[in-house]
C-alpha positions as a LaTeX table, in Angstrom:
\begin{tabular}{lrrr}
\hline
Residue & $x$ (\AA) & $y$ (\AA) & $z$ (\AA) \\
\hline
Unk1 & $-42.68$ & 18.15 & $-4.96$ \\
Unk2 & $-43.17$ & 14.56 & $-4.50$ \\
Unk3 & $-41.82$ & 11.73 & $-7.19$ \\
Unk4 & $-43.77$ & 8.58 & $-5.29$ \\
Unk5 & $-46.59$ & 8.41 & $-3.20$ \\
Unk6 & $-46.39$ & 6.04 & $-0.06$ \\
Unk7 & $-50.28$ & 6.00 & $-0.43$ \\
Unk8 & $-51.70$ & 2.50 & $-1.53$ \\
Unk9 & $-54.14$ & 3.05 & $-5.04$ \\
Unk10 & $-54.69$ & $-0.60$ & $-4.78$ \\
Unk11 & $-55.15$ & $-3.76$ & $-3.20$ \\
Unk12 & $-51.82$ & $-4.87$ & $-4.91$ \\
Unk13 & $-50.02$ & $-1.73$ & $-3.36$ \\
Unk14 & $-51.60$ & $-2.09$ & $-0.02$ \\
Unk15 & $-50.19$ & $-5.30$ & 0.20 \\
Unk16 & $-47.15$ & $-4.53$ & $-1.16$ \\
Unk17 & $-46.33$ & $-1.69$ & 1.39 \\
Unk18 & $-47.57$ & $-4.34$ & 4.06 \\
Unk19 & $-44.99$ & $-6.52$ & 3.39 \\
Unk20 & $-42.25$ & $-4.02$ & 2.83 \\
Unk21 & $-42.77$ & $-2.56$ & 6.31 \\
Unk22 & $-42.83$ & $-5.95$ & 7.88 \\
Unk23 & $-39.66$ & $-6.67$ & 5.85 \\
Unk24 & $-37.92$ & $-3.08$ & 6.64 \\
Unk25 & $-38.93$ & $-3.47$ & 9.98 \\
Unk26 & $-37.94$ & $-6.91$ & 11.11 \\
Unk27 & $-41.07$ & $-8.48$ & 11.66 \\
Unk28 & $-40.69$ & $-10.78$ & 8.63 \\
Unk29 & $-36.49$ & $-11.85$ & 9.39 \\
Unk30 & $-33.43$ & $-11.21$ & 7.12 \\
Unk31 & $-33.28$ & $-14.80$ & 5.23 \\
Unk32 & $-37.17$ & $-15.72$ & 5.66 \\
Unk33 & $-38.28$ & $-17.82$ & 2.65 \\
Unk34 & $-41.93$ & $-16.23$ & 1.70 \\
Unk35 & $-44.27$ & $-18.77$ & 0.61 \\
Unk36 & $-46.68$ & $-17.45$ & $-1.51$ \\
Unk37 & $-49.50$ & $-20.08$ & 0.01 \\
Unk38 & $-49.06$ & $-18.40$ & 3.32 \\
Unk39 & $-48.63$ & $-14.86$ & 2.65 \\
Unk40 & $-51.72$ & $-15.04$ & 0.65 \\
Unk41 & $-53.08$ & $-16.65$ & 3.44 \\
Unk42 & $-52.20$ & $-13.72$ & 5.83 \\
Unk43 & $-52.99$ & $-10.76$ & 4.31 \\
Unk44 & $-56.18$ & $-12.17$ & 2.61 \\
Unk45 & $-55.32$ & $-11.63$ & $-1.37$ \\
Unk46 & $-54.72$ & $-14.07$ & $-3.84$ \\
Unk47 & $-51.27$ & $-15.92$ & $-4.49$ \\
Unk48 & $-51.06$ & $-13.69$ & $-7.74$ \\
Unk49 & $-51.30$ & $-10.67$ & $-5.22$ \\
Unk50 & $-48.83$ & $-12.34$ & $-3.58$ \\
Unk51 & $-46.22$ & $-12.90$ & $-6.25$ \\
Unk52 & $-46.54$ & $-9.50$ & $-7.75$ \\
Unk53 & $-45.77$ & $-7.49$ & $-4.86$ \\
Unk54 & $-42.60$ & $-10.17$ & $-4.28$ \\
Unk55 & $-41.31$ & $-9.09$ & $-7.77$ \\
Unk56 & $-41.62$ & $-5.54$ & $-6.67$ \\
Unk57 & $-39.81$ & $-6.24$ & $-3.87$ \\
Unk58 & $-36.82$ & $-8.01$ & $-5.39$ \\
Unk59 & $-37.05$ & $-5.29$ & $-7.63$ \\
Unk60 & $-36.23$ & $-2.59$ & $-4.65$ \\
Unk61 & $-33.66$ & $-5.32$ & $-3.75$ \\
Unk62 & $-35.51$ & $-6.45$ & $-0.51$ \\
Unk63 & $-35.90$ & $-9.68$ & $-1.67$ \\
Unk64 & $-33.55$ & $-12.03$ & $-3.94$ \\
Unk65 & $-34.51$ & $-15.39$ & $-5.59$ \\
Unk66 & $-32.02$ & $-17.74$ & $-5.35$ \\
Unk67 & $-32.22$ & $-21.74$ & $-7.45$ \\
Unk68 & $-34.08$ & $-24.36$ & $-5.88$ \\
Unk69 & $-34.44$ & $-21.80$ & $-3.23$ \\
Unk70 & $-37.26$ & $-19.26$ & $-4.39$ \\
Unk71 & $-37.32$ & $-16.22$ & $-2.90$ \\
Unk72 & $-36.07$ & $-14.94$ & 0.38 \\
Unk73 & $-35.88$ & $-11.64$ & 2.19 \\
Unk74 & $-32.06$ & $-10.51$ & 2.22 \\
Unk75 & $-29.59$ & $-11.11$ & 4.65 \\
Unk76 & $-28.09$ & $-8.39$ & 6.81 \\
Unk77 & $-24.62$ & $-8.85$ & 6.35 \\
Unk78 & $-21.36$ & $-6.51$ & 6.73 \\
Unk79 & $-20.49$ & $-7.21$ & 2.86 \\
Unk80 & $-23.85$ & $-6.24$ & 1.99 \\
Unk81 & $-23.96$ & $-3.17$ & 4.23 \\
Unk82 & $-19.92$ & $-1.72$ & 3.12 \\
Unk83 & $-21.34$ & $-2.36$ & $-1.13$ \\
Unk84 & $-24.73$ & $-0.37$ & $-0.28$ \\
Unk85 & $-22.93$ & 2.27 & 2.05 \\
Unk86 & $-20.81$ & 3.03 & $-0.70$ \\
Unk87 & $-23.42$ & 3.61 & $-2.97$ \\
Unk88 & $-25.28$ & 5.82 & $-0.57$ \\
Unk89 & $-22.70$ & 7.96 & 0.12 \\
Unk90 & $-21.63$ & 9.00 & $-3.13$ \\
Unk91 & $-25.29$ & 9.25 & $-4.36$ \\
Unk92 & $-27.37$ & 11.12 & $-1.25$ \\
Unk93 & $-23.68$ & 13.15 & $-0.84$ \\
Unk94 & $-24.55$ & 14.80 & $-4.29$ \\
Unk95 & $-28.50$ & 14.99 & $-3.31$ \\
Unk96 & $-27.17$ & 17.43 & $-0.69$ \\
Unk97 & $-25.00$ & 19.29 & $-2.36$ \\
Unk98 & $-27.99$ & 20.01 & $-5.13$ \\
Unk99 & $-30.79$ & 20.43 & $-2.25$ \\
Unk100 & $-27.91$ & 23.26 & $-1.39$ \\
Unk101 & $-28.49$ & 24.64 & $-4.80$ \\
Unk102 & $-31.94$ & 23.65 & $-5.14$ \\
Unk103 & $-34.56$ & 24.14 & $-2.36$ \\
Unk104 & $-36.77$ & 26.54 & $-0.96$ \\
Unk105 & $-37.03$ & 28.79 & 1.37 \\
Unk106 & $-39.87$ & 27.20 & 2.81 \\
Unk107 & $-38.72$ & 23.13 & 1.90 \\
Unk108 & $-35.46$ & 24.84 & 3.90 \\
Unk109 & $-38.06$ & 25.97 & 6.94 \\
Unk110 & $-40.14$ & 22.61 & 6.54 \\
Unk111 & $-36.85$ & 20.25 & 6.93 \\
Unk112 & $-35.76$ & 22.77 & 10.05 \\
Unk113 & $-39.57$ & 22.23 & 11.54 \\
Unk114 & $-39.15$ & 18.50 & 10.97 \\
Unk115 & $-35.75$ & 18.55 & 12.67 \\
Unk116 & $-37.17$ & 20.13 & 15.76 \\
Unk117 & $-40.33$ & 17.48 & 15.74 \\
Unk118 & $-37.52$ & 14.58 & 15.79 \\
Unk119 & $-35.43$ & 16.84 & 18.69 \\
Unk120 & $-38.29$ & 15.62 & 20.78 \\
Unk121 & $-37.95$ & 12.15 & 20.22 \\
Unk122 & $-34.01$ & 12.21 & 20.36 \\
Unk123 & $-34.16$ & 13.85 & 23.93 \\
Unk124 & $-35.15$ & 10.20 & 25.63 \\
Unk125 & $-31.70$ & 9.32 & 23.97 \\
Unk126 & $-32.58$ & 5.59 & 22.73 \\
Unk127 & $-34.28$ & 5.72 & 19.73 \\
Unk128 & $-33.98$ & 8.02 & 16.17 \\
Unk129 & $-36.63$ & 6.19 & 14.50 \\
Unk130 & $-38.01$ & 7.88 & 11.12 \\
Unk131 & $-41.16$ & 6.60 & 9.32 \\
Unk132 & $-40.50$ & 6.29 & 5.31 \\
Unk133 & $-41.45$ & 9.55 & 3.50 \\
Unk134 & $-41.87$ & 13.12 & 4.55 \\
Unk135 & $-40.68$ & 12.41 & 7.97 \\
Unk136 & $-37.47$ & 10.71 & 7.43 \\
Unk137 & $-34.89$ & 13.84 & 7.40 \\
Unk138 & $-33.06$ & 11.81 & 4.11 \\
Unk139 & $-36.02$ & 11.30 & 1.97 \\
Unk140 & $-36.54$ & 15.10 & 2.23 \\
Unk141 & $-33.11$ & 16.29 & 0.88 \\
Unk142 & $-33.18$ & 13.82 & $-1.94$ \\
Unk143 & $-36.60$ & 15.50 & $-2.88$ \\
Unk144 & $-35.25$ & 18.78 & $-2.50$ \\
Unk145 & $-32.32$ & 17.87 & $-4.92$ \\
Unk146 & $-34.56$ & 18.49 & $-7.96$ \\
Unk147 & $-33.10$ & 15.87 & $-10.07$ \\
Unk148 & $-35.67$ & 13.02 & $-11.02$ \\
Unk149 & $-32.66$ & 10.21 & $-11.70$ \\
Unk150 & $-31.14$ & 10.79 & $-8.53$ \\
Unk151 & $-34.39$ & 10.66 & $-7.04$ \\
Unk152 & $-35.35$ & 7.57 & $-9.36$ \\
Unk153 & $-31.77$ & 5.98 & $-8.19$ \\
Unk154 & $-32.29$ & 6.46 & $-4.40$ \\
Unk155 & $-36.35$ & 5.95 & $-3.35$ \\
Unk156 & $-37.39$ & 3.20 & $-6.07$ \\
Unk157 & $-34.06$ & 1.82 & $-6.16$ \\
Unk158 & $-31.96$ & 1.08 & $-2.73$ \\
Unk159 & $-34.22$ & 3.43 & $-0.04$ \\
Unk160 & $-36.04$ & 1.11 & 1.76 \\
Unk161 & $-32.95$ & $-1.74$ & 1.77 \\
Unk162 & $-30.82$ & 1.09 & 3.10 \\
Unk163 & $-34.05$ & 1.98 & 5.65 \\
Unk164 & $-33.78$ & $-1.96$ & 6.74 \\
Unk165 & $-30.34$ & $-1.48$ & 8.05 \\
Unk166 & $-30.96$ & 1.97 & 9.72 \\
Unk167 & $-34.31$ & 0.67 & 11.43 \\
Unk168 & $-33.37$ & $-2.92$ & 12.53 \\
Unk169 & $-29.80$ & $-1.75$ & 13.48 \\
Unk170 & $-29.13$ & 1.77 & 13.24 \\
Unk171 & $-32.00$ & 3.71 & 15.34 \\
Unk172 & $-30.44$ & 3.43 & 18.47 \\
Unk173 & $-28.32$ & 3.75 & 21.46 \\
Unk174 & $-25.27$ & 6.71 & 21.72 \\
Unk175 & $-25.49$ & 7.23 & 17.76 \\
Unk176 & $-29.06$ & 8.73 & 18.38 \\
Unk177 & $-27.50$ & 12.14 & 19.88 \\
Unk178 & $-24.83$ & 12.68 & 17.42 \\
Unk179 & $-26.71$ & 11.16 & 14.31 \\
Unk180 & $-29.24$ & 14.26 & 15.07 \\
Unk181 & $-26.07$ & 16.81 & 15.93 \\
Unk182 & $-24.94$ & 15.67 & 12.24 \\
Unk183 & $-28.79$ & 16.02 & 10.43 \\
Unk184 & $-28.39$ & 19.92 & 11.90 \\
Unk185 & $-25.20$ & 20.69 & 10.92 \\
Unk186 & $-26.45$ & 19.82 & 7.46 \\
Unk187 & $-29.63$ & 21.42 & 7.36 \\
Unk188 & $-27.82$ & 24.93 & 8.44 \\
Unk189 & $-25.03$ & 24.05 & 5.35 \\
Unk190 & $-27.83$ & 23.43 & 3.14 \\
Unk191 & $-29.59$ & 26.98 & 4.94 \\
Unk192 & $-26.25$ & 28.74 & 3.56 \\
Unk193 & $-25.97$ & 27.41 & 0.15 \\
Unk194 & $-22.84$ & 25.89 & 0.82 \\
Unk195 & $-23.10$ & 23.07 & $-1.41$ \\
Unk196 & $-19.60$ & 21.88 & $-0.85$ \\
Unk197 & $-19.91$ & 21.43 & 3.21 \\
Unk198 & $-23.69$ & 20.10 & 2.56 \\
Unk199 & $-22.17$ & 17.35 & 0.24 \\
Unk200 & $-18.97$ & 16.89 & 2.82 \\
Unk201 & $-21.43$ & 16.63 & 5.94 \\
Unk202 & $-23.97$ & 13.94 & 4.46 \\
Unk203 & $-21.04$ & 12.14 & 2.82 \\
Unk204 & $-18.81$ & 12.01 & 6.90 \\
Unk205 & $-22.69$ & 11.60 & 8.48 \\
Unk206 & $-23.36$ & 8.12 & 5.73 \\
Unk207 & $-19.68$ & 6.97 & 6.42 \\
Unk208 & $-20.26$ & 7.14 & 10.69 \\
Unk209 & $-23.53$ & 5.12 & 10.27 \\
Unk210 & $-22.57$ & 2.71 & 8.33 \\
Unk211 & $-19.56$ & 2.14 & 10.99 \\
Unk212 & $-21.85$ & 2.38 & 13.35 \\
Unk213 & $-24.18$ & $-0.55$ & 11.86 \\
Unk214 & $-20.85$ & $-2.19$ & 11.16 \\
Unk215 & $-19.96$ & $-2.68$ & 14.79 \\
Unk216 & $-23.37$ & $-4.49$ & 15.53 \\
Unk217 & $-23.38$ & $-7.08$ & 12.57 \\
Unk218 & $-19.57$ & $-7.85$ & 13.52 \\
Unk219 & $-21.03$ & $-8.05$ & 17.43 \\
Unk220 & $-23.91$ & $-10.42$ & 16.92 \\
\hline
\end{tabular}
């Protein structure tokens, strides 16, 4: 049961995910001005290319347009992070307390199966790092809530600007370890139906990252 597809069906959205990965990612800064002319340049499409997957962009909140500016990839900043934290909390809280209600058996076995793929990973103890889609642990419980405007609100609307915190400041160090402790602790919640302590879990799990990314924009 899958609401968007991460697969490109055009040029547009090839370049589009391009740019969003290299945004998410770091490889194009916080607070870069895009220039059409070079971007268009780059990836070898047209300026119009260009400009349309910008506007998507802005319109997943990765990029803002600013006055005698034009547009610029956002800032990471600790306002920024406490406002979208907020929102994330209340909104994948309740996407865990309905994936409690709401999925299968076997979505249940998948997510435990994914879990145990990222155990691997975790063991080295300096890196959590989650592609987008059906490998990041979150993206799966807001699919298996079942409710297309939740799912609406969270991918299409503040996913990936939430996924350029995690990745560029989130992914690493002692958090790793108890970032996974907490993803198990709500997979075996969501395993038991106990929608309360599934909402309670994701809701305490949000709140620690986000102090956790807190400490490292206050540090640099």
């Amino acid at each position: 049961m899958t609401f968007f597809t991460e697969q490109p069906v055009t040029s547009s959205d090839k370049t589009f995910f391009q740019l969003r990965k290299a945004i998410v990612e770091g490889n194009i800064a916080p607070g870069t001005k895009l220039s059409e002319t070079e971007l268009s340049t780059k990836y070898a499409v047209s300026r119009a290319v260009i400009r349309e997957a910008i506007n998507r962009l802005e319109s997943c909140h990765l990029v803002e347009r600013k006055a005698n500016v034009g547009a610029r990839v956002v800032a990471l900043s600790p306002e920024g992070l406490v406002e979208l934290y907020q929102v994330r909390e209340s909104l994948e809280g309740m996407a865990a307390r309905l994936a409690a209600k709401n999925m299968t058996e076997q979505e249940i076995t998948e997510l435990n199966t994914l879990l145990s793929s990222h155990f691997q990973e975790v063991k080295g103890g300096e890196s959590y790092y989650q592609e987008a889609g059906d490998v990041d642990f979150h993206y799966r419980i807001i699919i298996g809530s079942k409710n297309k405007h939740l799912i609406s609100m969270l991918l299409d609307g503040i996913y990936h600007l939430v996924r350029m915190y995690r990745v560029q400041l989130g992914m690493s160090g002692p958090r790793v370890t108890t970032a996974f402790d907490e993803h198990k602790h709500i997979v075996q919640a969501i395993a038991n139906r106990d929608e309360e302590l599934a909402e309670l879990l994701m809701r305490r799990h949000i709140l620690y990252s986000k102090n956790n990314i807190q400490t490292k924009l206050v540090d640099d």
